[in-house]
C-alpha positions, 0 to 999 in steps of 0.5 A: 304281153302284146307290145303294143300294148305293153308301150302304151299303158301309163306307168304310176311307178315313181321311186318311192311308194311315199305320195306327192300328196291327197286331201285328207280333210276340209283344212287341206281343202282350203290348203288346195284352194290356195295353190291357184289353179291346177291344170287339167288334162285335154285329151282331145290330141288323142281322141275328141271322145271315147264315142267319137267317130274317130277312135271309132275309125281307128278301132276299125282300121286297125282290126282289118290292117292286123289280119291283112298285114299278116296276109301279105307278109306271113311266110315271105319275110325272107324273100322280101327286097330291101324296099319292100321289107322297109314298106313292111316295116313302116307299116307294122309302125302304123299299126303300132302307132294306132294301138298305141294311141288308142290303148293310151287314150283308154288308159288314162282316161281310166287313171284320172278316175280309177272307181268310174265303173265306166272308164274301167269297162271302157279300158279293158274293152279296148285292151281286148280289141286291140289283143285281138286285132294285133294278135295276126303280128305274133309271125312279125318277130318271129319270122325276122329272128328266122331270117339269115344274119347274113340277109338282112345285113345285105337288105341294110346295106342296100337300103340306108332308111332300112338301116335306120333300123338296125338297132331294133333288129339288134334288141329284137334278135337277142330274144331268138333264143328265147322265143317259142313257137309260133303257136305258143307265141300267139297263145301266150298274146291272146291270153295276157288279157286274162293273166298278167294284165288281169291281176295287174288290174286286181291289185290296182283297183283292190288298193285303190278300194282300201280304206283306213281309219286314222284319229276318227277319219276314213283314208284311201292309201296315198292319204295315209301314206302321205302322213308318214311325211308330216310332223307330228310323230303321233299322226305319223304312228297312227298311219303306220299302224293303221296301214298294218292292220288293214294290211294285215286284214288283206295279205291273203290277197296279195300273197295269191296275187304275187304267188300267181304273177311269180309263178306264171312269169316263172313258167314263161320263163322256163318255157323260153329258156330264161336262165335267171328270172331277171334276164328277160328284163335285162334284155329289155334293158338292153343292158348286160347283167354283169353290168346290173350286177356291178351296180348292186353289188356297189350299193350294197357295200355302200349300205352302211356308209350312206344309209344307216350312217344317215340314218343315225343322225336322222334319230339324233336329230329327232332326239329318239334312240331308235326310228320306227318305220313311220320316222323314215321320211318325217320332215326336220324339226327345222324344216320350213312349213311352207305351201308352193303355190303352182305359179311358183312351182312352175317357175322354179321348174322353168327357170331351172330347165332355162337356167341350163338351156333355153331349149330345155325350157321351150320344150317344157313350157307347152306341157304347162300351157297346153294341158299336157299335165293333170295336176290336181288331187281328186276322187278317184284320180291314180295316185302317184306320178307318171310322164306318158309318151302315148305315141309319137306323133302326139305327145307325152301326158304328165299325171301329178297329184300336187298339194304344194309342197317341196317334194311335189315340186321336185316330182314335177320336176321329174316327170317333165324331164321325162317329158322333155325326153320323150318329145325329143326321142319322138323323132326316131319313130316307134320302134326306136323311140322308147329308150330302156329303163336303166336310161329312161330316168336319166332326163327326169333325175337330171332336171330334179338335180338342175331345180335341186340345185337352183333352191339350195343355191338360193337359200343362205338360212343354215336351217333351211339348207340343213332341211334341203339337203337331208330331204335329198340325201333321203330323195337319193336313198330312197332312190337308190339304197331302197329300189335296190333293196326293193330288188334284192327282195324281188331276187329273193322271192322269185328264187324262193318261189321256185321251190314252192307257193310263199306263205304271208309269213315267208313274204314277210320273212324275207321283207323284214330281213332286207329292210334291216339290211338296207335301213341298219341298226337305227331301226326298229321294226313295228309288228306289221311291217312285215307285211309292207311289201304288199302295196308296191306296184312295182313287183306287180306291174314290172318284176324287177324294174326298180333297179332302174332308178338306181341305175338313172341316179348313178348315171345322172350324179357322174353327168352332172358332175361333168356338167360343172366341170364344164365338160365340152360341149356338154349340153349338146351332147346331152341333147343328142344323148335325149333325143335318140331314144332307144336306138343306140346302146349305153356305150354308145350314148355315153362314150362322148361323156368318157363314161364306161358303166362296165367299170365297177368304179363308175357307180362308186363315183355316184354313190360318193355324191351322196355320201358327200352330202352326208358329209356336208350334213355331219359338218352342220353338227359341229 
């Protein structure tokens, strides 16, 4: 997909499909109505309007710049000086910059109302525009990968501002193996507005439009997957078996929809010489396989000391032989029924991010103040959560749907650590201010832990803490054991997908068999819940981005624990580590912790902090 759109669309991925929360009917109308007032998006640091003159001015600008940057650059790449290629490359971020910012500013307008006909025309208009106008920048990369190593280790050299550079021509030139002609680069440009992105807007708006019939009510998705988080059993199966047959009902589309994204990633993929069909995002990552593979390997060993142990004592507790997939995320028998008024949320938050650096908390306030969060559930608002980076002269936009309870706080707590992240990386510009995705969950995990930790510390009631800590041994789960078998099921599909087109019965097949692995034995499995995989966003939007998460929670486990060893200079460094965004490797971002993450041991070290919670759960027992 063209780059500069690629940055720039919101991503509603969160770590697991359960929602923050959706009004359902007229009580949770009054519940919403207690949580005080909820803050709106303002949009007008991107653009006034989407007919303002300036998104207008903007729009022009950029379709003249593409075609007149490629007349001064196309074909002289290589016999540029070392100021004039620095002048080139500042450029082509300006351009990045405008594309971003405009393709931002469509898009989540768009996601604050997906069923608004308009704001769907207008995104897509504007992804077309930008398509086209970009697309004279196809040469850029592919003319840089041509030039001599030599050459352009002697123009950095040169050029020190120039050399601020070298770690995006280190990622860009990992891809000169792989990249096509230029020809078939532009193609492939022009088209991904009718390909991958146009059946990523298929699946969006056909499960946006789904509706379930629960106890006489009509619910979208995110409210009849938010049941599976209420108390009464009865609900919660009512949900499930709702979702099935409607799932059921519709798993012809979806089986065409990821039959097409797999085999058209598939072909990409053998045209430019990928070797795996996870490769291309590890490159992306910029982290190595083998290093991937040390991390899946480790959880899955893992799988019955953490989650089907845990898992077990969740059935005992709930006094049933075996869950059913509806129990996963069923709150405690003890846990508090509590409502978190925003006011309250936000300081929680606050005082966290405070407790650990008054810098931390300043960089947070403004999203709170300012209109940087939209929080509020409504009529055809995106579900989920996401931090936005939009471009790096303006800043991040936070999307939350907040119904107050524990889990939406520790969402918020999330998305402004993302926040936080990407006001400090902005410095480094656009081409080096998007930090990869195995990194990118190290700041949002980081402040979930910072505010998990404050509550626990506060509360002495045993049931209450009981109640805490099973909801973050569940959180971890569900961030870790889940995301990787989400990623054993995307392995298993792409390579399966390779021998021909998958029947809703082979998807299915393959879901049921990885979700018995990673749950266990405490598990029974419902008719219909083969069919599950369907609603996922992530195996549509970004194959194989989930192991990401797993990756930021392993991490942000050993970090912490460092942090209360007392590790020097610790919060320094943490910052340091934030603020250079994309340009420097993980080994170079963590060599100041002393932490190594080709050592297959690193991740095992992570996942004990989640076994020792269980132990600390199994304790309560005696």
């Amino acid at each position: 997909m063209n780059t500069a759109i690629a940055r720039h669309l919101p991503q509603i991925l969160r770590h697991e499909e359960v929602p923050a929360g959706i009004i359902r009917d007229k009580s949770e109308l009054e519940i919403a109505a207690r949580l005080g007032e909820l803050p709106e998006w303002d949009l007008s640091d991107l653009y006034p309007a989407p007919d303002s003159s300036a998104l207008e001015d903007d729009l022009a600008w950029l379709k003249k710049e593409g075609p007149r940057f490629a007349s001064d650059y196309q074909g002289k790449l290589a016999k540029l000086s070392a100021d004039d290629f620095l002048g080139c490359i500042r450029r082509y971020e300006k351009i990045q910059n405008v594309a971003g910012r405009l393709v931002s500013y469509a898009g989540l307008r768009y996601f604050q109302n997906t069923l608004d006909s308009e704001r769907a025309k207008f995104y897509g208009d504007i992804q077309d525009q930008v398509t086209v106008a970009t697309a004279p920048l196809v040469f850029f990369s592919l003319e840089i990968n041509a030039i001599e190593e030599g050459h352009l280790d002697a123009l950095m050299e040169e050029n020190a501002e120039l050399a601020r550079y070298r770690p995006w021509f280190r990622r860009l030139r990992k891809l000169r193996p792989y990249q096509l002609s230029d020809e078939l680069e532009r193609f492939l440009h022009d088209q991904s507005v009718v390909g991958h992105a146009a059946w990523n807007r298929l699946f969006d708006e056909q499960t946006a439009a789904l509706e379930f019939e629960v106890d006489g009510q009509t619910l979208n998705l995110e409210a009849t997957l938010d049941l599976m988080t209420e108390k009464d059993r009865s609900r919660r199966e009512a949900g499930a078996r709702a979702m099935a047959g409607v799932f059921q009902q519709e798993i012809q589309l979806y089986s065409r929809i990821m039959n097409t994204i797999i085999k058209e990633k598939e072909i990409e993929d053998r045209w430019r010489g990928f070797s795996t069909p996870q490769l291309s995002r590890h490159l992306a990552n910029d982290v190595e396989p083998e290093v991937v593979e040390a991390l899946t390997d480790a959880v899955k060993e893992c799988y019955g000391s953490i989650s089907h142990r845990y898992y077990s004592l969740k059935a005992r507790w709930l006094g049933l032989e075996k869950l059913e997939v509806w129990d996963r995320n069923a709150p405690l028998p003890e846990a508090p029924e509590e409502l978190i008024e925003w006011e309250r949320a936000r300081a929680i938050v606050l005082e966290a991010y405070g407790e650990f650096s008054e810098r931390m908390e300043a960089i947070a306030r403004p999203f709170f103040e300012k209109g940087w969060i939209d929080a509020a559930v409504k009529p055809g608002k995106a579900t989920g959560a996401f931090a936005h980076p939009t471009v790096t002269n303006v800043h991040p936009y936070i999307l939350l749907n907040y119904l107050g309870k524990p889990r939406d706080v520790m969402t918020l707590a999330h998305e402004l650590g993302h926040g936080v992240h990407q006001v400090l990386a902005a410095e480094q510009g656009e081409l080096l201010a998007s930090t990869p995705l195995t990194l990118a969950e190290t700041a949002s995990v980081f402040g979930e832990m910072l505010t998990f930790r404050k509550i626990l510390a506060a509360t002495e009631d045993r049931a209450q803490r009981k109640a805490l800590l099973a909801a973050k041994v569940e959180d971890q789960i569900n961030t870790v054991i889940r995301q990787i078998a989400f990623y054993d099921f995307e392995s298993r599909m792409h390579e399966a997908r390779r021998k021909g087109e998958l029947t809703p019965d082979q998807f299915g097949a393959m879901w049921i068999e990885v979700q018995r692995e990673s749950l266990g034995p405490a598990f029974d499995f419902m008719p219909g819940y083969e069919n599950f995989w369907a609603y996922i966003p992530h195996f549509v939007h970004a194959p194989f981005y989930v192991y990401a998460y797993a990756f930021g929670d392993s991490l942000v486990n050993a970090l912490y624990a460092l942090y209360q060893e007392g590790h020097p200079d610790f919060v320094e460094k943490y910052f340091e580590m934030l603020k250079a965004g994309g340009s420097k490797h993980h080994s170079e971002l963590l060599a100041p912790f002393g932490l190594d993450l080709s050592d297959p041991g690193f991740w095992k070290k992570g996942l004990g902090l989640i076994s020792s919670f269980i132990d600390e759960l199994e304790a309560m027992e005696d």
